[in-house]
C-alpha positions as CSV (number, residue, x, y, z in Angstrom):
1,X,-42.9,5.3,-17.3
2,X,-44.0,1.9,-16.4
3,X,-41.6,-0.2,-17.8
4,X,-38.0,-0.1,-15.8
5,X,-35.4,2.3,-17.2
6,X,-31.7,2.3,-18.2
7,X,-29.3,4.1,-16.1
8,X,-26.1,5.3,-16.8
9,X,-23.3,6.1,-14.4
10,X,-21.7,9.2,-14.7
11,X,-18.6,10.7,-13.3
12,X,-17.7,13.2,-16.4
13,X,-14.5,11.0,-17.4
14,X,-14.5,9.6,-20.9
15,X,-15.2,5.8,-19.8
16,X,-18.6,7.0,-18.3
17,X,-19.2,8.9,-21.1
18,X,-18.5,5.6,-23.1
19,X,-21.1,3.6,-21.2
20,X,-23.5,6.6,-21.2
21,X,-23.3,6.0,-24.9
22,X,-24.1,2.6,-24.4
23,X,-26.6,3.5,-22.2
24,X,-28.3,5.6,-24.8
25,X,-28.8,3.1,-27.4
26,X,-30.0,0.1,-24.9
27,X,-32.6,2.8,-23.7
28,X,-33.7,3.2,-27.3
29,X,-33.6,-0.5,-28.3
30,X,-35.8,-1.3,-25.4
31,X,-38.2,1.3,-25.6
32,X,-37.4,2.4,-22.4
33,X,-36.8,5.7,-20.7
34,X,-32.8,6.8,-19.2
35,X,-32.0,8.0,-16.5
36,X,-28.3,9.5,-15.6
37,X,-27.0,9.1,-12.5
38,X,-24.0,11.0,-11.0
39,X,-22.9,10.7,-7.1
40,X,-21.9,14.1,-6.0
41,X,-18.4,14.7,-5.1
42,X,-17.2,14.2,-1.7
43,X,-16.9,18.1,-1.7
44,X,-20.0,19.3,-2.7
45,X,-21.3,16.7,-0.3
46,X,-19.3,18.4,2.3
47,X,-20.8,21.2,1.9
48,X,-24.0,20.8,1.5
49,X,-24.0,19.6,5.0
50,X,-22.5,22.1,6.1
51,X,-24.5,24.4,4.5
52,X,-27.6,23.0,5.8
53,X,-26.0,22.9,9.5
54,X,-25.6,26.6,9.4
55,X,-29.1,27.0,7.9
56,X,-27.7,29.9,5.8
57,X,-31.0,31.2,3.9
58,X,-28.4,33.4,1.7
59,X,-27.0,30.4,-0.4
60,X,-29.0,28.5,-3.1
61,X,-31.1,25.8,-2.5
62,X,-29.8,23.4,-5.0
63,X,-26.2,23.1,-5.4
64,X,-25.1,23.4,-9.3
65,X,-23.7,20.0,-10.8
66,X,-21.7,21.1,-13.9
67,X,-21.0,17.1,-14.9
68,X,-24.6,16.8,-15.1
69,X,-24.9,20.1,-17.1
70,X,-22.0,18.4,-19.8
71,X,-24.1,15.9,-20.0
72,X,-27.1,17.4,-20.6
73,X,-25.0,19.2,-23.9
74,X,-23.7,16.0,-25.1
75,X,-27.2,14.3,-24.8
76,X,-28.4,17.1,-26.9
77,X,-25.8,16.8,-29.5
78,X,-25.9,13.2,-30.1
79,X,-28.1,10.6,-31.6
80,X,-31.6,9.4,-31.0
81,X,-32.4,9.5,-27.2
82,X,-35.0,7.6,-25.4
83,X,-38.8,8.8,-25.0
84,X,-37.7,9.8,-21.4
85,X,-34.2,11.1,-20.1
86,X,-33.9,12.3,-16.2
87,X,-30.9,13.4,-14.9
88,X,-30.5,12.6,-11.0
89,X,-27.5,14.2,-8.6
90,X,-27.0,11.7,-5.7
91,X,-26.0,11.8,-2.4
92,X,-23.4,9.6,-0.6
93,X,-20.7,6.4,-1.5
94,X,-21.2,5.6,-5.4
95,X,-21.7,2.0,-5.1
96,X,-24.3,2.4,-1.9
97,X,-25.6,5.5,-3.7
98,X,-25.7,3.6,-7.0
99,X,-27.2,0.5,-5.8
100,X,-29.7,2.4,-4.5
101,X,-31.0,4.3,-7.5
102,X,-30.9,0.4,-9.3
103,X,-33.2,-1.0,-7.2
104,X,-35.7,-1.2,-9.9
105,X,-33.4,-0.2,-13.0
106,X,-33.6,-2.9,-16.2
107,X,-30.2,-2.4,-16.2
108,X,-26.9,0.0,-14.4
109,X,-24.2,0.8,-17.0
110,X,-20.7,1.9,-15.8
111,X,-17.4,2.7,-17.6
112,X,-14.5,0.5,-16.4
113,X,-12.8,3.0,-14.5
114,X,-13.7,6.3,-13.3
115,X,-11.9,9.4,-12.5
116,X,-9.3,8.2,-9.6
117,X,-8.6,4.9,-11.1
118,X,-4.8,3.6,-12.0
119,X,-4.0,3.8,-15.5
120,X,-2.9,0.1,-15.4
121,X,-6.2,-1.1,-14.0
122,X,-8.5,-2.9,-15.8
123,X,-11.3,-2.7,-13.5
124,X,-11.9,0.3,-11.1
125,X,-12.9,0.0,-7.2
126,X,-16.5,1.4,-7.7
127,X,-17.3,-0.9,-10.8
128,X,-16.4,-3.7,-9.0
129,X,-18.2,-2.8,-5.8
130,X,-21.3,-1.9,-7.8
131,X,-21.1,-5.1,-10.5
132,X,-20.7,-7.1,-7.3
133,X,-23.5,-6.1,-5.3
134,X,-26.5,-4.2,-7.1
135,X,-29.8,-5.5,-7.2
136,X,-30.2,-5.4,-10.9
137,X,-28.1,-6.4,-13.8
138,X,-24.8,-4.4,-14.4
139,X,-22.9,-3.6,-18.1
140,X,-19.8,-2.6,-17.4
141,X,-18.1,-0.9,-20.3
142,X,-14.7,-1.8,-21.1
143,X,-12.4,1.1,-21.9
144,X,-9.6,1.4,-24.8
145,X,-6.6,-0.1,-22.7
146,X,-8.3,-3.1,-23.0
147,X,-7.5,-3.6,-26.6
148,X,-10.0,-4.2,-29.4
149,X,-13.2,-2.3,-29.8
150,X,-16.6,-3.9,-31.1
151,X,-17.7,-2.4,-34.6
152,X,-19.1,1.3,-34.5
153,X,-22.4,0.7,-34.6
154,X,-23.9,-0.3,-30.2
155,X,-26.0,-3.4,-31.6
156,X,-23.2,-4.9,-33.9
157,X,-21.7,-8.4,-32.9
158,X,-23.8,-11.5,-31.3
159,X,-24.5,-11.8,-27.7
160,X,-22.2,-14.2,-25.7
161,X,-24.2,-16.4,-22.7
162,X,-21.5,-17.9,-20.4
163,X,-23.8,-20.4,-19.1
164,X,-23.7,-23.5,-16.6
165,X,-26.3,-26.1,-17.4
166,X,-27.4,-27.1,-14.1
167,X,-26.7,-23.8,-12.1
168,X,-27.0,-20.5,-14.0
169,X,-30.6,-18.7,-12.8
170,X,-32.8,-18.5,-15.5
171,X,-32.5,-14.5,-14.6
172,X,-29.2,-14.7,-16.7
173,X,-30.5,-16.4,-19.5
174,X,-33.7,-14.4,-19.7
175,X,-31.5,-11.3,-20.0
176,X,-29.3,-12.7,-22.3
177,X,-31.9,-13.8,-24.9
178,X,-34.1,-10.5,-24.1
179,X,-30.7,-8.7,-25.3
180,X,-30.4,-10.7,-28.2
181,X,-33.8,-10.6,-29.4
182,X,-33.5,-6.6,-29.0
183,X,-30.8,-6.3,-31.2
184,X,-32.2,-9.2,-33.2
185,X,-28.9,-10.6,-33.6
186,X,-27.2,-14.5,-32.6
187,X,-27.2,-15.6,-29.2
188,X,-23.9,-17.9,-28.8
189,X,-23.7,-19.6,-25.3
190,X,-20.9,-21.5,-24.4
191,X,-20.5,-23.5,-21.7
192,X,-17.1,-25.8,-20.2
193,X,-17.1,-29.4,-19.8
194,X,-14.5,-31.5,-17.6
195,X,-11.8,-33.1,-19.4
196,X,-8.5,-35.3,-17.5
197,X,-5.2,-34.0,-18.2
198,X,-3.5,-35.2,-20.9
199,X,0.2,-33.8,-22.4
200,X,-1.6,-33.8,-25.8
201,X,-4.6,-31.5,-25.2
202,X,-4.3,-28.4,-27.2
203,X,-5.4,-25.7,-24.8
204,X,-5.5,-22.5,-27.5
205,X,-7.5,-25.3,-29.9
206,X,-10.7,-23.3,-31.3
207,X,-13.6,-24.6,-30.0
208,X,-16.7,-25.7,-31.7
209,X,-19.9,-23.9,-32.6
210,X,-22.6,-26.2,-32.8
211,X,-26.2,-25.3,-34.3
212,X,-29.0,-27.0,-32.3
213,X,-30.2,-28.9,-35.5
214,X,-27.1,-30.6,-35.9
215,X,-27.2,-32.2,-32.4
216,X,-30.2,-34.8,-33.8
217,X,-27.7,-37.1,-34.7
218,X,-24.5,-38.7,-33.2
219,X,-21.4,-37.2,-33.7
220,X,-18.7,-40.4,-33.9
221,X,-15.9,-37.2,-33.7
222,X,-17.1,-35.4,-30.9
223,X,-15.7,-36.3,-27.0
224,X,-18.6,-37.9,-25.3
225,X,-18.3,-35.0,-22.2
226,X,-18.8,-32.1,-25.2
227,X,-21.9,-34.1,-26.4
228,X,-23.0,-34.8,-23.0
229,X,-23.0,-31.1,-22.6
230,X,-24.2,-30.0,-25.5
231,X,-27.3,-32.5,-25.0
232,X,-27.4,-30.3,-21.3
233,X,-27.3,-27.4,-23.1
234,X,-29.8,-27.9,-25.5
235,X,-32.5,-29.4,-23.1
236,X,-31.9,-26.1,-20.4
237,X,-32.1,-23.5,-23.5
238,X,-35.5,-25.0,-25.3
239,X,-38.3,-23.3,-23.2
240,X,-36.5,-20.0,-23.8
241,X,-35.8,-20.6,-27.9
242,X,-40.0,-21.6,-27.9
243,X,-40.4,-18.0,-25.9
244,X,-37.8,-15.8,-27.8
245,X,-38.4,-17.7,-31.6
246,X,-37.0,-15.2,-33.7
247,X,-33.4,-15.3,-31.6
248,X,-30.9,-17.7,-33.9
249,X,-28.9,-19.6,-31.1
250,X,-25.7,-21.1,-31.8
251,X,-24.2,-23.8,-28.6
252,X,-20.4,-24.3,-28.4
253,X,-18.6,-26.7,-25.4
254,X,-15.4,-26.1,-24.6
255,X,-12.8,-28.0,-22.6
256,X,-11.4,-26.4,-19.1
257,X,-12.7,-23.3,-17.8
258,X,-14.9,-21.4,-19.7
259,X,-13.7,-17.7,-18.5
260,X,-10.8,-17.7,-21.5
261,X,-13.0,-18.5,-24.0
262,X,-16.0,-15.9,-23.0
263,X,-12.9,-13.3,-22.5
264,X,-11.7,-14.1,-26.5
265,X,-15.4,-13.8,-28.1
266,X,-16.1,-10.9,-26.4
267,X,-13.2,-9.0,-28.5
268,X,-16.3,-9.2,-31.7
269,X,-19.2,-9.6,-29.2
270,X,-21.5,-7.0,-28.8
271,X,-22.3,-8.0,-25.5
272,X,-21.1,-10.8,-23.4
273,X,-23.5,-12.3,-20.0
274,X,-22.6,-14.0,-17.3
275,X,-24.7,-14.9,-14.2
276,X,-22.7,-12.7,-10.7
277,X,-23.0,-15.7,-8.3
278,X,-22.3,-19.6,-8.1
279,X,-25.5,-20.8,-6.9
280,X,-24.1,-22.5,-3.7
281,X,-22.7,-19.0,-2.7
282,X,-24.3,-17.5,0.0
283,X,-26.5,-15.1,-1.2
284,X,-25.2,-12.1,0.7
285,X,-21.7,-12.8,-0.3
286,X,-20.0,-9.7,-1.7
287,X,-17.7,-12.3,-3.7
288,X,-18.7,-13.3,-7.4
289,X,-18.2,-16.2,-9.0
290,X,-14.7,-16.7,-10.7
291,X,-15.8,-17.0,-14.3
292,X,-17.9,-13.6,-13.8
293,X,-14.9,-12.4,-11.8
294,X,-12.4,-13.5,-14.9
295,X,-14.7,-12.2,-17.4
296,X,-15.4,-8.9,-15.6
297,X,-11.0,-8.2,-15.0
298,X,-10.4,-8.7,-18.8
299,X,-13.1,-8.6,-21.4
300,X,-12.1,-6.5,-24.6
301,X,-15.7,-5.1,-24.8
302,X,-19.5,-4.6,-22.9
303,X,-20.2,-7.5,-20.1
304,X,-23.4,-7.5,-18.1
305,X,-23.1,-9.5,-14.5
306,X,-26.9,-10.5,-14.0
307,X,-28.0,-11.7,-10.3
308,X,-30.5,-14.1,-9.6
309,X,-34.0,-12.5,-8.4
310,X,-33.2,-14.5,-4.7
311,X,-30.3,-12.1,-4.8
312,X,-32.2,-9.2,-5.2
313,X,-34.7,-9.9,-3.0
């Protein structure tokens, strides 16, 4: 297929299964083929090597993967699937072996946690390896521990853009209102202005959602940092509302850090974005930015963590 595919992680435990899910219905929605990934067991790995070592001609050529074969069955038994599904076995670490195979992927999706993880973690090693470090854009699908799940059907809920004015890539936007105009749902973005300390802020106050139209006039009642931002906001999100029309777009400012807030809406979002690196990171930097690293520890539901083309490159 020409245009770049979906791929799921799988490791045969329930949260990949989850994301494979997931997985499924973005391939669908985008028109766009899937492709399910699972990194071989340190094992089988093991000995395949040594199989090929002892160049035993007796033994089969390819090694049976039984995940992959449960897969396969569940595929088969679900719901629509995608004009193209491959199934690939890889070789070596998962998040080298992953980032590999998403070189070119529209997007990796990966449970949570996987097999080995701690039952009190929210976030497993490999998901934050991979999330930190691939070249493409990364859902990670929050499992139940994490409390409330979105509505039953993959494309309910709005999409949630954590976005910084001045600094977030136009990567993470474009994804963002691509995702939005695919489920042709609401693209909320919300973005954090500075505000001094003062004993009478109300830091659990509800912030404001703010339709674009409504920002024509001056509001006497609003703090003139939220309108400053909101003016930011609207002037950085216009040539993407002219190229994605049909995506309603709803701008909220909130005082503080931004990470709380994106962490709350995701508990009804269907999907909440946020770009992986602060722009004056260096590039190679296997650290992410703290809102994506906030967002990523303790959203109830789906995040994608969307690098910056420079990044990939």
């Amino acid at each position: 297929m020409t245009h770049p595919m979906v791929i799921a992680a799988v490791d045969g435990s329930e949260h990949s299964l989850k994301a494979l899910e997931w997985a499924r219905a973005a391939a669908v929605r985008h028109g766009t083929g899937l492709v399910v990934a699972h990194v071989l067991p340190d094992s089988v790995q093991l000995y395949a090597a040594r199989r090929s070592s002892l160049h035993d001609a007796t033994e089969p050529e390819d090694l049976a993967d039984p995940v992959s074969e449960r897969i396969r069955a569940l595929l088969a038994a679900g719901g629509p699937l995608p004009s193209e599904v491959r199934y690939e076995s890889l070789e070596g670490s998962v998040p080298e072996a992953l980032r590999s195979i998403g070189a070119h992927a529209r997007m990796l999706v990966m449970g949570s946690r996987g097999r080995g993880g701690f039952a009190a973690l929210l976030l497993g090693s490999n998901s934050r390896a991979v999330a930190t470090s691939a070249p493409c854009p990364v859902v990670v699908v929050a499992h139940e521990a994490r409390g409330v799940e979105v509505a039953a059907q993959p494309s309910a809920g709005r999409v949630v853009l954590g976005l910084h004015a001045s600094e977030t890539p136009d990567d993470v936007l474009r994804f963002a209102f691509t995702e939005a105009a695919a489920r042709a749902t609401t693209l909320q973005v919300v973005s954090a202005y500075s505000v001094p300390p003062s004993p009478t802020t109300l830091i659990d106050s509800p912030f404001a959602v703010i339709p674009p139209e409504a920002l024509v006039g001056e509001d006497e009642n609003a703090v003139p940092a939220e309108r400053e931002m909101l003016r930011s906001q609207s002037e950085r999100l216009a040539p993407f509302r002219a190229e994605y029309p049909s995506v309603p777009v709803e701008q909220a400012a909130v005082p503080g850090d931004a990470a709380g807030r994106l962490v709350a809406t995701s508990n009804s979002a269907a999907l909440v974005v946020v770009g992986r690196h602060h722009p004056r990171r260096h590039v190679g930097s296997l650290m992410i930015g703290s809102v994506a690293n906030a967002v990523l520890q303790h959203a109830h539901g789906p995040v994608a963590i969307v690098p910056s083309l420079s990044e990939s490159d």
